[in-house]
CHARMM internal coordinates of N, CA and C (Angstrom, degrees):
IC EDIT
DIST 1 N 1 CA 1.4558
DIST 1 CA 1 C 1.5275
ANGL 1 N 1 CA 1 C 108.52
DIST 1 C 2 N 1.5830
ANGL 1 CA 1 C 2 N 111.53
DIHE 1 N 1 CA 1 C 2 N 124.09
DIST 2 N 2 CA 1.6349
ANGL 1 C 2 N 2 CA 98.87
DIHE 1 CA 1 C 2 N 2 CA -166.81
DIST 2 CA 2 C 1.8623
ANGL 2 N 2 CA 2 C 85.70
DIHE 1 C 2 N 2 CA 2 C -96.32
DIST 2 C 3 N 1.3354
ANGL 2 CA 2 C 3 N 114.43
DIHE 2 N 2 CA 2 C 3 N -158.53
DIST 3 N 3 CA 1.3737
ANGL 2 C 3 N 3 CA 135.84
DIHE 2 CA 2 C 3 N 3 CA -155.14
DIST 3 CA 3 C 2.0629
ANGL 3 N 3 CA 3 C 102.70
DIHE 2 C 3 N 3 CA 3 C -93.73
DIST 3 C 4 N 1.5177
ANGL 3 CA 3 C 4 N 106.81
DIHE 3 N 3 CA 3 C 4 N -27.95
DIST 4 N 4 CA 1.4439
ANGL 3 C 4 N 4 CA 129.30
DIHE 3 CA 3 C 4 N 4 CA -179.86
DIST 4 CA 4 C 1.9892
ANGL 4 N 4 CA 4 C 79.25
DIHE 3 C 4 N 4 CA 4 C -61.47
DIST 4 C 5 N 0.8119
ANGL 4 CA 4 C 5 N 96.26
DIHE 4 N 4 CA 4 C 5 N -75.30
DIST 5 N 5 CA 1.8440
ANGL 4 C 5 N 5 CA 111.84
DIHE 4 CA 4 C 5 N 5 CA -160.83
DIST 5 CA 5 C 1.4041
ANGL 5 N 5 CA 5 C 129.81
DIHE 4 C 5 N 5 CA 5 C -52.04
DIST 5 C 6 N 1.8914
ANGL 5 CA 5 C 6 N 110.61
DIHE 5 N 5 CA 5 C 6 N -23.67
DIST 6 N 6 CA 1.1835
ANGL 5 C 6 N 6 CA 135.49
DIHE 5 CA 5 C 6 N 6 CA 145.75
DIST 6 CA 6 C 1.8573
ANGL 6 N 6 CA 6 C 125.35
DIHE 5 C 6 N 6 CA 6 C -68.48
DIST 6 C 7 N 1.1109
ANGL 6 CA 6 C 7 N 101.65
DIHE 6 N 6 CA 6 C 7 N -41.28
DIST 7 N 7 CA 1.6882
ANGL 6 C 7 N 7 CA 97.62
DIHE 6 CA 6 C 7 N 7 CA 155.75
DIST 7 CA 7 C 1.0946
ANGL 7 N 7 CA 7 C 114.02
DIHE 6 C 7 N 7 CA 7 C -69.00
DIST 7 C 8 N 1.3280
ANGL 7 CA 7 C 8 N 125.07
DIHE 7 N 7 CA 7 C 8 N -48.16
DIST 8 N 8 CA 1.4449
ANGL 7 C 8 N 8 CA 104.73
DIHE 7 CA 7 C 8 N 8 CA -173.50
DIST 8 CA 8 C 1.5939
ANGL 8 N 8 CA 8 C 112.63
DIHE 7 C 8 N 8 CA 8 C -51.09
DIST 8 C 9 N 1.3242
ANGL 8 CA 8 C 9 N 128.23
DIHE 8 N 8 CA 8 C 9 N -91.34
DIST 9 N 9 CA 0.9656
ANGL 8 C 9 N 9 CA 141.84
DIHE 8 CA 8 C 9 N 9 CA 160.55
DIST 9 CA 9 C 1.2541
ANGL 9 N 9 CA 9 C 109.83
DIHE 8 C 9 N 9 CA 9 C 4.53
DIST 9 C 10 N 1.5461
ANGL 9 CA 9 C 10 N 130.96
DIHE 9 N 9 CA 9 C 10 N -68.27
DIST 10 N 10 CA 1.3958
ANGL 9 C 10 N 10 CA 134.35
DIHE 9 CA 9 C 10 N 10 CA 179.71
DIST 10 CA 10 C 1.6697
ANGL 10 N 10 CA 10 C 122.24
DIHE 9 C 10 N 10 CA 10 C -50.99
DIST 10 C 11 N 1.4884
ANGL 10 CA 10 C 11 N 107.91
DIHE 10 N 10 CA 10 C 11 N -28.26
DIST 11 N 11 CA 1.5929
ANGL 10 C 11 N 11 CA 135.45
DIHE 10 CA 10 C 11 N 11 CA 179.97
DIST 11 CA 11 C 1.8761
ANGL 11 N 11 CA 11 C 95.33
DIHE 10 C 11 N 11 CA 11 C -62.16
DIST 11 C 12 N 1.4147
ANGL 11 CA 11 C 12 N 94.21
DIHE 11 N 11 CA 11 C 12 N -70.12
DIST 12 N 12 CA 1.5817
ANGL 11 C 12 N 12 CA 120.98
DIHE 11 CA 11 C 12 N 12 CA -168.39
DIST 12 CA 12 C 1.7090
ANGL 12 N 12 CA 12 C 108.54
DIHE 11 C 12 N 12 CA 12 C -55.28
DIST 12 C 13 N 1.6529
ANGL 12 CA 12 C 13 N 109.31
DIHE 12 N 12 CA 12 C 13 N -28.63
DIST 13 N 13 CA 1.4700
ANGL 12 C 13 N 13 CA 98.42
DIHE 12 CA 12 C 13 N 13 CA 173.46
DIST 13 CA 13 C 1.6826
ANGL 13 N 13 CA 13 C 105.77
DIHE 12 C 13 N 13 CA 13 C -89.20
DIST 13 C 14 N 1.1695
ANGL 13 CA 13 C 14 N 91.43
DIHE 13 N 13 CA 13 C 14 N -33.26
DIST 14 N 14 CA 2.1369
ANGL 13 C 14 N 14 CA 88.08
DIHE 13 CA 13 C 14 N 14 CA 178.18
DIST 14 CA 14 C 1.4729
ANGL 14 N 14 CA 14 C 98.57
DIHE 13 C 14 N 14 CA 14 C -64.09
DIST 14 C 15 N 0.8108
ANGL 14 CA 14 C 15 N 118.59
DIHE 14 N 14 CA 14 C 15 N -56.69
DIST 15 N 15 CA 2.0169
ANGL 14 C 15 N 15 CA 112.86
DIHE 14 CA 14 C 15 N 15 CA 178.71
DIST 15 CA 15 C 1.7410
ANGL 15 N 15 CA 15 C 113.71
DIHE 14 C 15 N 15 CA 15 C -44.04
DIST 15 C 16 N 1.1670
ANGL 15 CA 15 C 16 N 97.99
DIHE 15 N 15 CA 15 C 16 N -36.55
DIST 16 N 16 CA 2.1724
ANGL 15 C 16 N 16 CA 112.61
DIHE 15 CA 15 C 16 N 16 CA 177.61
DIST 16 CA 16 C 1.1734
ANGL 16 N 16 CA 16 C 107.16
DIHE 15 C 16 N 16 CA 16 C -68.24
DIST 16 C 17 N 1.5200
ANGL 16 CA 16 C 17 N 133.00
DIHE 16 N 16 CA 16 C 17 N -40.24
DIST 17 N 17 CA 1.6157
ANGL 16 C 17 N 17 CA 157.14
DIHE 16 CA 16 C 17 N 17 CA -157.02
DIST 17 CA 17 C 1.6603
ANGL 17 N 17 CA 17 C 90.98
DIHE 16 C 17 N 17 CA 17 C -85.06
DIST 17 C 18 N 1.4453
ANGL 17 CA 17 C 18 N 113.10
DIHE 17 N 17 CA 17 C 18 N -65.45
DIST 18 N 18 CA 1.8136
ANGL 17 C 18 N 18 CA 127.03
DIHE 17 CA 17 C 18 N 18 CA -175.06
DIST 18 CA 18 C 1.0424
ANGL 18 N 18 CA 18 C 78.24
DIHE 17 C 18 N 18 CA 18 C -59.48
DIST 18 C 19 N 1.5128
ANGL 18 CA 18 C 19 N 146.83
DIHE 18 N 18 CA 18 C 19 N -120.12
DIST 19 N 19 CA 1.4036
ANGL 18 C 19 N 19 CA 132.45
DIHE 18 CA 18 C 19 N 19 CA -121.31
DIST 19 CA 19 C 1.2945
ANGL 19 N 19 CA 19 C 116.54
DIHE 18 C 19 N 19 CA 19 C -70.12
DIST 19 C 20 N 1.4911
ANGL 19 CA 19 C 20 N 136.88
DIHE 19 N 19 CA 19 C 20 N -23.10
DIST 20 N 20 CA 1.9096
ANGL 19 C 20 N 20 CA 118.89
DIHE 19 CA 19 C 20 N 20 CA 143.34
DIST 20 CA 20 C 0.9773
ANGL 20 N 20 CA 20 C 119.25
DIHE 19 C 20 N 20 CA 20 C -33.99
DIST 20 C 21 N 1.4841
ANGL 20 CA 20 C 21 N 117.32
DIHE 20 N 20 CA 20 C 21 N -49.92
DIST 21 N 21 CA 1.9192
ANGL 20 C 21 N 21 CA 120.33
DIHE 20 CA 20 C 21 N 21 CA 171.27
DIST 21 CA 21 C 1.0572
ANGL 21 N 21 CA 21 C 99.81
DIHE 20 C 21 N 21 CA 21 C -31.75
DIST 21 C 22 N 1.5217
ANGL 21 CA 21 C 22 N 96.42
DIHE 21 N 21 CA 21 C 22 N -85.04
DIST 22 N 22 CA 1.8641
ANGL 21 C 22 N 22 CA 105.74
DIHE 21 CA 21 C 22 N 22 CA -157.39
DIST 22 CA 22 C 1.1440
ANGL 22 N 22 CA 22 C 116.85
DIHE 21 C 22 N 22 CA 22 C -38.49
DIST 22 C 23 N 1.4284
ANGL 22 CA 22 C 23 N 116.35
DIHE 22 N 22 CA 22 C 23 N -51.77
DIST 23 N 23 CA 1.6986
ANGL 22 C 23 N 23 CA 126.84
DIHE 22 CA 22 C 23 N 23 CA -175.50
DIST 23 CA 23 C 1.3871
ANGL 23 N 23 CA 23 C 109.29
DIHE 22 C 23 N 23 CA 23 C -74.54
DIST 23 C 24 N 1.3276
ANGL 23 CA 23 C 24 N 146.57
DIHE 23 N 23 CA 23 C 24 N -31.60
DIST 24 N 24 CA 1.8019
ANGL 23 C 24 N 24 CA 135.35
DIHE 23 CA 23 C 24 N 24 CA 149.10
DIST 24 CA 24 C 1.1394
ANGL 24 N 24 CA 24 C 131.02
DIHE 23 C 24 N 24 CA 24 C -46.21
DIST 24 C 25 N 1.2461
ANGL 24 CA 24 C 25 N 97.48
DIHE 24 N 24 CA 24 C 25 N -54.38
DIST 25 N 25 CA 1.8556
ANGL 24 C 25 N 25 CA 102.29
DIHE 24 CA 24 C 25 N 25 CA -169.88
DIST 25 CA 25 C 1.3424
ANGL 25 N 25 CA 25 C 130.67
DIHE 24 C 25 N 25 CA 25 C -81.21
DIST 25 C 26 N 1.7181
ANGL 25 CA 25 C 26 N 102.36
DIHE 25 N 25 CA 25 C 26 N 165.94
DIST 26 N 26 CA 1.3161
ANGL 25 C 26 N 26 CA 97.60
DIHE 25 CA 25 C 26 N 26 CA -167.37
DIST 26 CA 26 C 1.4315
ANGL 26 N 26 CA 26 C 104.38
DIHE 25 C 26 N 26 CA 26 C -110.91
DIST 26 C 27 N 1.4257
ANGL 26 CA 26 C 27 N 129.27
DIHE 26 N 26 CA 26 C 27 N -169.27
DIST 27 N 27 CA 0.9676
ANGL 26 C 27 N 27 CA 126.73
DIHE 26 CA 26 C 27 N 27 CA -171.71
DIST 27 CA 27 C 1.5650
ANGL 27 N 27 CA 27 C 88.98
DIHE 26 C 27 N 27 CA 27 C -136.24
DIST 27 C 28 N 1.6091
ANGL 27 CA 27 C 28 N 129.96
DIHE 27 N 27 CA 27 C 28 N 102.26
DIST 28 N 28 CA 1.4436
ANGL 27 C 28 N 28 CA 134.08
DIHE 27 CA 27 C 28 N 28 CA 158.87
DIST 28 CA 28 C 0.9390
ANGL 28 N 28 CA 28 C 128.04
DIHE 27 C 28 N 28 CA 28 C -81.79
DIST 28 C 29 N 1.3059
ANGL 28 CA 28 C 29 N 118.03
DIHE 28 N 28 CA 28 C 29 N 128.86
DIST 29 N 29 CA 1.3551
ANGL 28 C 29 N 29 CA 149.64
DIHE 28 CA 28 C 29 N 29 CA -171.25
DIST 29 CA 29 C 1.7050
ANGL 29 N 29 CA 29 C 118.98
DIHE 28 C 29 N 29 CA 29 C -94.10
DIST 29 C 30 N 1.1369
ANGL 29 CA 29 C 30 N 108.91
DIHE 29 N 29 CA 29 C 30 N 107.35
DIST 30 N 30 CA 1.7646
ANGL 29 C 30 N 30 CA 99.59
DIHE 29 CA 29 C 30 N 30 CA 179.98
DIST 30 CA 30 C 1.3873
ANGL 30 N 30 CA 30 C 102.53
DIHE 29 C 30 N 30 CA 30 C -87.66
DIST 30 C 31 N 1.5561
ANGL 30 CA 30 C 31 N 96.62
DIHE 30 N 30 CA 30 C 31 N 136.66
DIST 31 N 31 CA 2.0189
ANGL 30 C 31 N 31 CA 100.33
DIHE 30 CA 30 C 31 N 31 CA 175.47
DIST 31 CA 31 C 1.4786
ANGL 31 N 31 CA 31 C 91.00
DIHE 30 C 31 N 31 CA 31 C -109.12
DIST 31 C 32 N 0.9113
ANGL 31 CA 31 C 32 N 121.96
DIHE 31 N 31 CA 31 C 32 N 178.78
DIST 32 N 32 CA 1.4333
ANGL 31 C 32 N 32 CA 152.55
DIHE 31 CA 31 C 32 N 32 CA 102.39
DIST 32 CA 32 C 1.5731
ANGL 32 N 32 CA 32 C 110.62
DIHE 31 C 32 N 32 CA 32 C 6.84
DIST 32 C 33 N 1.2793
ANGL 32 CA 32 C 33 N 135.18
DIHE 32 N 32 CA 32 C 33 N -59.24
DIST 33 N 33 CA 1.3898
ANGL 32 C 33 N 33 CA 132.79
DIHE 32 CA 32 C 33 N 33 CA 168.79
DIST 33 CA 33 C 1.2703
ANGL 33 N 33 CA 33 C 124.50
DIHE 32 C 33 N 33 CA 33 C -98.49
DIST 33 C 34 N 1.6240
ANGL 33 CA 33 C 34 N 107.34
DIHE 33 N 33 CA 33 C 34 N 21.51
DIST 34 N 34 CA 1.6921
ANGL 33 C 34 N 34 CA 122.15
DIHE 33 CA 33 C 34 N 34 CA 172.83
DIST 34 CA 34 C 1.6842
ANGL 34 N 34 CA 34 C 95.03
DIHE 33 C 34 N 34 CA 34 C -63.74
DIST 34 C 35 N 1.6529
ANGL 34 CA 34 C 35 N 112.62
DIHE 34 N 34 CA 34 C 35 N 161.07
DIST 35 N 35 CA 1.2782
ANGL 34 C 35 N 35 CA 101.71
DIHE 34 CA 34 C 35 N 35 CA 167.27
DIST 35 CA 35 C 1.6591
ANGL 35 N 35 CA 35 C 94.02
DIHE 34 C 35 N 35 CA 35 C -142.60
DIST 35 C 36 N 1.0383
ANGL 35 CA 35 C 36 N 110.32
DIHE 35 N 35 CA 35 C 36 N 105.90
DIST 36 N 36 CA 1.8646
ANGL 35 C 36 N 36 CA 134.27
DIHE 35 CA 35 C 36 N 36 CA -155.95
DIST 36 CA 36 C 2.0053
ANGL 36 N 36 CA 36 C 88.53
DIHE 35 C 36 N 36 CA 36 C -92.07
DIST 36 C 37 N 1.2656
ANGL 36 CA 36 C 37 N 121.20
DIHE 36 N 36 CA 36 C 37 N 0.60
DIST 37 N 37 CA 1.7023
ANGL 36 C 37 N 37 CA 116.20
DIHE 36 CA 36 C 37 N 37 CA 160.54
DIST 37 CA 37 C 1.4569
ANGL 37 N 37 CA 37 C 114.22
DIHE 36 C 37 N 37 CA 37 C -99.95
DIST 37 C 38 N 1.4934
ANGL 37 CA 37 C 38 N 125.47
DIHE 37 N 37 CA 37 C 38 N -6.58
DIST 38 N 38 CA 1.3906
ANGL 37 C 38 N 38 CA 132.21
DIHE 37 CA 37 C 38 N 38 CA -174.63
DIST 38 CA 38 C 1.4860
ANGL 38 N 38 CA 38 C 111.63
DIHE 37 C 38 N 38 CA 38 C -73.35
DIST 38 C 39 N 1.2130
ANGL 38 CA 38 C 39 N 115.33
DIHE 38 N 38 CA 38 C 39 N 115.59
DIST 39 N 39 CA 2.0101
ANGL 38 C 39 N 39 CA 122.28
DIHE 38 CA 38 C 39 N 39 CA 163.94
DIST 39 CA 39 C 1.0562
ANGL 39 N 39 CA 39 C 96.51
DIHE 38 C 39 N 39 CA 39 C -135.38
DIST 39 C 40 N 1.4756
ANGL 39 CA 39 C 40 N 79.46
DIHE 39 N 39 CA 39 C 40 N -147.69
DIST 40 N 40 CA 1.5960
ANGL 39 C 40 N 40 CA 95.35
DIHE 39 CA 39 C 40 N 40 CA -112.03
DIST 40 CA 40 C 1.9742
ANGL 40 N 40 CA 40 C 85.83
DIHE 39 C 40 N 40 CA 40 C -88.85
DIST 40 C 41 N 1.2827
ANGL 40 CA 40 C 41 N 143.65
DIHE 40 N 40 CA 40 C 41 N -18.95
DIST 41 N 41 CA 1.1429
ANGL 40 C 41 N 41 CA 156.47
DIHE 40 CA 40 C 41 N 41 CA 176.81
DIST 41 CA 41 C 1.7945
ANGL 41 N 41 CA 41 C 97.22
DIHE 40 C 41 N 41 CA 41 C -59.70
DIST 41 C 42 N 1.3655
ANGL 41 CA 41 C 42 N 101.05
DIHE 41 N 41 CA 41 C 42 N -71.04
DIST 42 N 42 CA 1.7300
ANGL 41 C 42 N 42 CA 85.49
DIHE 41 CA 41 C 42 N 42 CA 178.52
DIST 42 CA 42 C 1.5897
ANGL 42 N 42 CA 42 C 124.84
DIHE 41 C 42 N 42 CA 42 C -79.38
DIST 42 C 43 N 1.3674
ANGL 42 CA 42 C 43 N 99.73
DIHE 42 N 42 CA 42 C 43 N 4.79
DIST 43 N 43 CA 2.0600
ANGL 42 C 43 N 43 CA 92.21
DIHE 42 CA 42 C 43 N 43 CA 156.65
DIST 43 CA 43 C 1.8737
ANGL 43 N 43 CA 43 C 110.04
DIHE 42 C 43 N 43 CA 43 C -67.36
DIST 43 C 44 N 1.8229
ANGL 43 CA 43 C 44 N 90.42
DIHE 43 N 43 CA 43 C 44 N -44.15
DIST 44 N 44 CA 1.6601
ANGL 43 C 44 N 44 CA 87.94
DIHE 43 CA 43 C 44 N 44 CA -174.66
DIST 44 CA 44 C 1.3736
ANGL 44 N 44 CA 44 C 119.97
DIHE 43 C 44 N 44 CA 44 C -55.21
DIST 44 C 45 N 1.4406
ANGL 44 CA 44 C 45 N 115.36
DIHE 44 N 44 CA 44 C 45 N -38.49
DIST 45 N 45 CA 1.4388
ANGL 44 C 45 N 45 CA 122.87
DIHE 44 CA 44 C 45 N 45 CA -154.30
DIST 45 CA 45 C 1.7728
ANGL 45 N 45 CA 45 C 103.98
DIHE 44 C 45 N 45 CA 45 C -74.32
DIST 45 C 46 N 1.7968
ANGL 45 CA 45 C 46 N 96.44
DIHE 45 N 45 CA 45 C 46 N -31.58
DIST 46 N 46 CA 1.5745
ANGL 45 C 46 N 46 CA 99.63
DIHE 45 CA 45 C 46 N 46 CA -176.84
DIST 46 CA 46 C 1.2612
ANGL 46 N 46 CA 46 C 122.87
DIHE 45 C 46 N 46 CA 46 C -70.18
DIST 46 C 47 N 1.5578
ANGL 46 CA 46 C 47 N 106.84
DIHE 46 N 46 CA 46 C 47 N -19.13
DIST 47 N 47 CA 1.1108
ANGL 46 C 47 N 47 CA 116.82
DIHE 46 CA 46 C 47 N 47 CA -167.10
DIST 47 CA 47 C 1.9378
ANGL 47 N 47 CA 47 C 112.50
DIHE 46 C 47 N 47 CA 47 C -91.61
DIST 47 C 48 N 1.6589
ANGL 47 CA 47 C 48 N 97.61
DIHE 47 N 47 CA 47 C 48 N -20.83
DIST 48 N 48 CA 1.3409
ANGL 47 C 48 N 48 CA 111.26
DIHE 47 CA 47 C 48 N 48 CA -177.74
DIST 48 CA 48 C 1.4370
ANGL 48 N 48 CA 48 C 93.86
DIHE 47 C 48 N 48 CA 48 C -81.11
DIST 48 C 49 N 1.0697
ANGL 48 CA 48 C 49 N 127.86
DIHE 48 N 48 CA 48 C 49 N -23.80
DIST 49 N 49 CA 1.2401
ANGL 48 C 49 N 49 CA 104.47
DIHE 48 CA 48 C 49 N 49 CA 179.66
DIST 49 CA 49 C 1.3070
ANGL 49 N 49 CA 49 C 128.31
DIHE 48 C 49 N 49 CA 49 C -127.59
DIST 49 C 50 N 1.8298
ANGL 49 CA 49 C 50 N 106.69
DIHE 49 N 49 CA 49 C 50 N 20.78
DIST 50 N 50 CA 1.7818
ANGL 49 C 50 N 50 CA 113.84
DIHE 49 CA 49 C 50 N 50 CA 146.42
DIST 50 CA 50 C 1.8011
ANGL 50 N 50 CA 50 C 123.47
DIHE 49 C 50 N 50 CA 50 C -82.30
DIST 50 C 51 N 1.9653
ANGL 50 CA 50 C 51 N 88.90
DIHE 50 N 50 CA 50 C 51 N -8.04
DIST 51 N 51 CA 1.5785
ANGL 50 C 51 N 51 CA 92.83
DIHE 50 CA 50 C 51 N 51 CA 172.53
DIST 51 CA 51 C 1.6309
ANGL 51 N 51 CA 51 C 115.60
DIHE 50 C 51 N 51 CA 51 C -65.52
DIST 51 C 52 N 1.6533
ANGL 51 CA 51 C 52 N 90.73
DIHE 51 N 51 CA 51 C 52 N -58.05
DIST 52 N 52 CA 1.5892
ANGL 51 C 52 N 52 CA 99.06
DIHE 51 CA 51 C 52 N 52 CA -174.07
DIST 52 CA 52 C 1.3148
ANGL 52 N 52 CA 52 C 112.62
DIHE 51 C 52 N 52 CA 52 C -102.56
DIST 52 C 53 N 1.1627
ANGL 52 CA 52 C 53 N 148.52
DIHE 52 N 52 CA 52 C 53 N 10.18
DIST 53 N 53 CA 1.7432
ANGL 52 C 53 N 53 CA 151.28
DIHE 52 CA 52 C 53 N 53 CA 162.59
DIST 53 CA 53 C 1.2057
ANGL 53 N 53 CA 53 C 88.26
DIHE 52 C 53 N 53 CA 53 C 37.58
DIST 53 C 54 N 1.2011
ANGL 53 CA 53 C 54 N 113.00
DIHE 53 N 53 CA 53 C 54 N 66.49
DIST 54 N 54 CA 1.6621
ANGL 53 C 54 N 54 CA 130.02
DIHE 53 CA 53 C 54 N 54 CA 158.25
DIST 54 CA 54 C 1.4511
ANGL 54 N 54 CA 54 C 118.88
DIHE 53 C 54 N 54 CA 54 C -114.52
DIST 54 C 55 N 1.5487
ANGL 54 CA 54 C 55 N 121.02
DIHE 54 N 54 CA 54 C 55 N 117.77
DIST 55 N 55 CA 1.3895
ANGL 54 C 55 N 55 CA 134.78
DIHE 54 CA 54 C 55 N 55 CA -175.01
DIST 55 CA 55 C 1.3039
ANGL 55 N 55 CA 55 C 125.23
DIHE 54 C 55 N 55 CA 55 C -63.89
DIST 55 C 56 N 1.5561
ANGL 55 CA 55 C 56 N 109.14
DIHE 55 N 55 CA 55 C 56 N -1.79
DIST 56 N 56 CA 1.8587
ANGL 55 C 56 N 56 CA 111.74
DIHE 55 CA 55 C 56 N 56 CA 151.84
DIST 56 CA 56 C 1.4524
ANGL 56 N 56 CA 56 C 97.18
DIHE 55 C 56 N 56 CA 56 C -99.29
DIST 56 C 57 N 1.6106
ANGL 56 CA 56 C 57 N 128.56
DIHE 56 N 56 CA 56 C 57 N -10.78
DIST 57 N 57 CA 1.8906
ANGL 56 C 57 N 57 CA 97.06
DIHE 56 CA 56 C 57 N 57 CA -179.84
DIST 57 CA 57 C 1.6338
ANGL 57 N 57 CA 57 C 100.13
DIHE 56 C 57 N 57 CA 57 C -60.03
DIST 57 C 58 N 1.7161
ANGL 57 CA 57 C 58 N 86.75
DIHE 57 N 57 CA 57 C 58 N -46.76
DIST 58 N 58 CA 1.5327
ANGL 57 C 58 N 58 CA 102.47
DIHE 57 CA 57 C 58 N 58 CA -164.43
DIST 58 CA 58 C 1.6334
ANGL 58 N 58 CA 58 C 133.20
DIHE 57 C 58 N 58 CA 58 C -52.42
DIST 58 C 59 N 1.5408
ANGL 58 CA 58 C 59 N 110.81
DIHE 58 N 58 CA 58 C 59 N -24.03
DIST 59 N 59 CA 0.9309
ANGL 58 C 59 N 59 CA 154.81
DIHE 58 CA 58 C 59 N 59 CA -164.64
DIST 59 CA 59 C 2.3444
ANGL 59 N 59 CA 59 C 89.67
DIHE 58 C 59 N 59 CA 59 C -83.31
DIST 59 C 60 N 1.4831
ANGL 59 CA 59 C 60 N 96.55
DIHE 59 N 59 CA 59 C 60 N -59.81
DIST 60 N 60 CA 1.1912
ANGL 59 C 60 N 60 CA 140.05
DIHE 59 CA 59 C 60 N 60 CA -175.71
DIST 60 CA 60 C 1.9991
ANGL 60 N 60 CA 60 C 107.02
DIHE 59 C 60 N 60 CA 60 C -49.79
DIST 60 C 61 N 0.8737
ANGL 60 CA 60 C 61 N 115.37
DIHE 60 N 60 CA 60 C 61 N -48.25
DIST 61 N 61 CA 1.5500
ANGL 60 C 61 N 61 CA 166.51
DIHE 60 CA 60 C 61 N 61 CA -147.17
DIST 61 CA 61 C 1.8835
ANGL 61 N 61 CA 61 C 101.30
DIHE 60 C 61 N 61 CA 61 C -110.39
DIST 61 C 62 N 1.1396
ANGL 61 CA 61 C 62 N 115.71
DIHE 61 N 61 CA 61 C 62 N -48.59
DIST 62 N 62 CA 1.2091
ANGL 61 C 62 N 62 CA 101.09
DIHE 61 CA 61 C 62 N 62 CA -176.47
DIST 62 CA 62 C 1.8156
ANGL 62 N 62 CA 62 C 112.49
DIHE 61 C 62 N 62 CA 62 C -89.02
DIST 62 C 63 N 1.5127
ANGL 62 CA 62 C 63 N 100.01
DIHE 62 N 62 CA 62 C 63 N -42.35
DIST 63 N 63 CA 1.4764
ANGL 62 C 63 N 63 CA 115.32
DIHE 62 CA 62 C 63 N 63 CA 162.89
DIST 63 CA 63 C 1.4061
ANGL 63 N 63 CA 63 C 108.49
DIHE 62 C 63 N 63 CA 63 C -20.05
DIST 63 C 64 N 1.4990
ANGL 63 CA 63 C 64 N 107.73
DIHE 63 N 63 CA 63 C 64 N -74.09
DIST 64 N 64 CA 1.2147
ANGL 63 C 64 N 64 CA 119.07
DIHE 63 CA 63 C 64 N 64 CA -174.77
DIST 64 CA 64 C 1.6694
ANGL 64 N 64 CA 64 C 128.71
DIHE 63 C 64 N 64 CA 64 C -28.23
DIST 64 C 65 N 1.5111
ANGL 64 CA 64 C 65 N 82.76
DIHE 64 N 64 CA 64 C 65 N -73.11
DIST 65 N 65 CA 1.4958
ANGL 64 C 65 N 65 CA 103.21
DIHE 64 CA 64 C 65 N 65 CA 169.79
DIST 65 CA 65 C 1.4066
ANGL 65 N 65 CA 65 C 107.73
DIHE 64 C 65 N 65 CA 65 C -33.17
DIST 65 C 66 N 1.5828
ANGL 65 CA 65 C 66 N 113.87
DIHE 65 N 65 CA 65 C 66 N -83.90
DIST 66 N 66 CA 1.4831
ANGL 65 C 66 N 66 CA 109.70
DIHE 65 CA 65 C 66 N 66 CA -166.89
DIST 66 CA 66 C 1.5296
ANGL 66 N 66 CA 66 C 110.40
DIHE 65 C 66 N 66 CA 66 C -55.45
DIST 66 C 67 N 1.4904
ANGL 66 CA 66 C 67 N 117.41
DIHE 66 N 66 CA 66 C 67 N -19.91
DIST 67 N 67 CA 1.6646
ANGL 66 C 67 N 67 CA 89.06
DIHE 66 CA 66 C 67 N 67 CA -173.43
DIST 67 CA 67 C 1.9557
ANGL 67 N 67 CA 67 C 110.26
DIHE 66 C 67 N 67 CA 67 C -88.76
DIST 67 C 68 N 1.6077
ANGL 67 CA 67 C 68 N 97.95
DIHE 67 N 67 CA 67 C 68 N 0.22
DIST 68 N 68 CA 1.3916
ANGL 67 C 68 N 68 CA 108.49
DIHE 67 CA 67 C 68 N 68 CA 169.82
DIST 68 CA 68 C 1.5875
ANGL 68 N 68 CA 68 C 106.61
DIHE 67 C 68 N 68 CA 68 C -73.29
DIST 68 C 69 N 1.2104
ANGL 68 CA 68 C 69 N 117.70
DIHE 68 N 68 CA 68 C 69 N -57.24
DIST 69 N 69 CA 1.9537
ANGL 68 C 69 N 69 CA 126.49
DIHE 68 CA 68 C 69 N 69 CA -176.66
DIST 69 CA 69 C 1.2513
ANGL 69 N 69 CA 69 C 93.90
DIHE 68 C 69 N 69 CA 69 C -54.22
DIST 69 C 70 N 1.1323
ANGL 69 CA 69 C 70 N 126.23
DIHE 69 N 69 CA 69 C 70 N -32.80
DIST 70 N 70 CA 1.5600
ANGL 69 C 70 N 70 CA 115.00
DIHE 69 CA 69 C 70 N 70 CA -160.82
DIST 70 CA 70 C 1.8985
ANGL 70 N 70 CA 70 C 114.44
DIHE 69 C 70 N 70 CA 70 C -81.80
DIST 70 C 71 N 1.7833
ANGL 70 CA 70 C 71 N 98.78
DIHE 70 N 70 CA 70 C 71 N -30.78
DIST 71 N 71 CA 1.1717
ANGL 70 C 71 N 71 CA 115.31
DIHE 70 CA 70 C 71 N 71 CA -177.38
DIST 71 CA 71 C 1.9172
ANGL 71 N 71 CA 71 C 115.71
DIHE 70 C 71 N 71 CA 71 C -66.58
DIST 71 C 72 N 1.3228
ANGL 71 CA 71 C 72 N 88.56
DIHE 71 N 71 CA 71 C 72 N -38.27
DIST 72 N 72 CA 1.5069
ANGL 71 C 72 N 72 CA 119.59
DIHE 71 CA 71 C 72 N 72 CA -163.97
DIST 72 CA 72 C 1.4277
ANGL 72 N 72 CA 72 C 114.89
DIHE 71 C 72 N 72 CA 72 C -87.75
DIST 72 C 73 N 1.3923
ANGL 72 CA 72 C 73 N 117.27
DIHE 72 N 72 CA 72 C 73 N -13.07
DIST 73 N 73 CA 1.4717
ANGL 72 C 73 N 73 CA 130.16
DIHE 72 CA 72 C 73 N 73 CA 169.49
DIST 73 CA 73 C 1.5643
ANGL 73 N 73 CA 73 C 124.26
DIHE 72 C 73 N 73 CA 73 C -126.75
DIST 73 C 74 N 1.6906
ANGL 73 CA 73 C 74 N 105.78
DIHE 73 N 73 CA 73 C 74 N 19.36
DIST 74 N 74 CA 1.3208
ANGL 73 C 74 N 74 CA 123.38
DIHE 73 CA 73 C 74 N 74 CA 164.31
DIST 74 CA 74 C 0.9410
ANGL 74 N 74 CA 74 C 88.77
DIHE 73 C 74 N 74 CA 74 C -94.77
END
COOR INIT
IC SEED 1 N 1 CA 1 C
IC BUILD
């Protein structure tokens, strides 16, 4: 394989890579009701506790949150 035949190829996979881009992604939008302190800890906790609507998830769940706002706005 000479060096002609390695560019090519290398061109042709960056061109394969660009149009998965284009065709996956999204384009995000920050509003006004974005909340740019939210991870990935209080997706789990919300979610642990829309499984079981149990008043220590929830309890569990709120903790979180504030010690996330608190982290995220120091």
């Amino acid at each position: 394989m000479d060096i002609e035949s390695l560019e090519i190829a290398i061109n042709l996979f960056a061109l394969t890579i660009d149009r998965a881009w284009e065709k996956n992604s999204k384009i995000v939008t920050i509003s006004r009701h974005s909340k740019g302190w939210w991870d990935t800890n209080c997706s789990r906790d919300l979610e642990k506790y829309r499984s079981t609507r149990s008043l220590v998830d929830w309890k569990q769940f709120k903790k979180t949150v504030k010690s996330t706002k608190c982290t995220f706005f120091d």
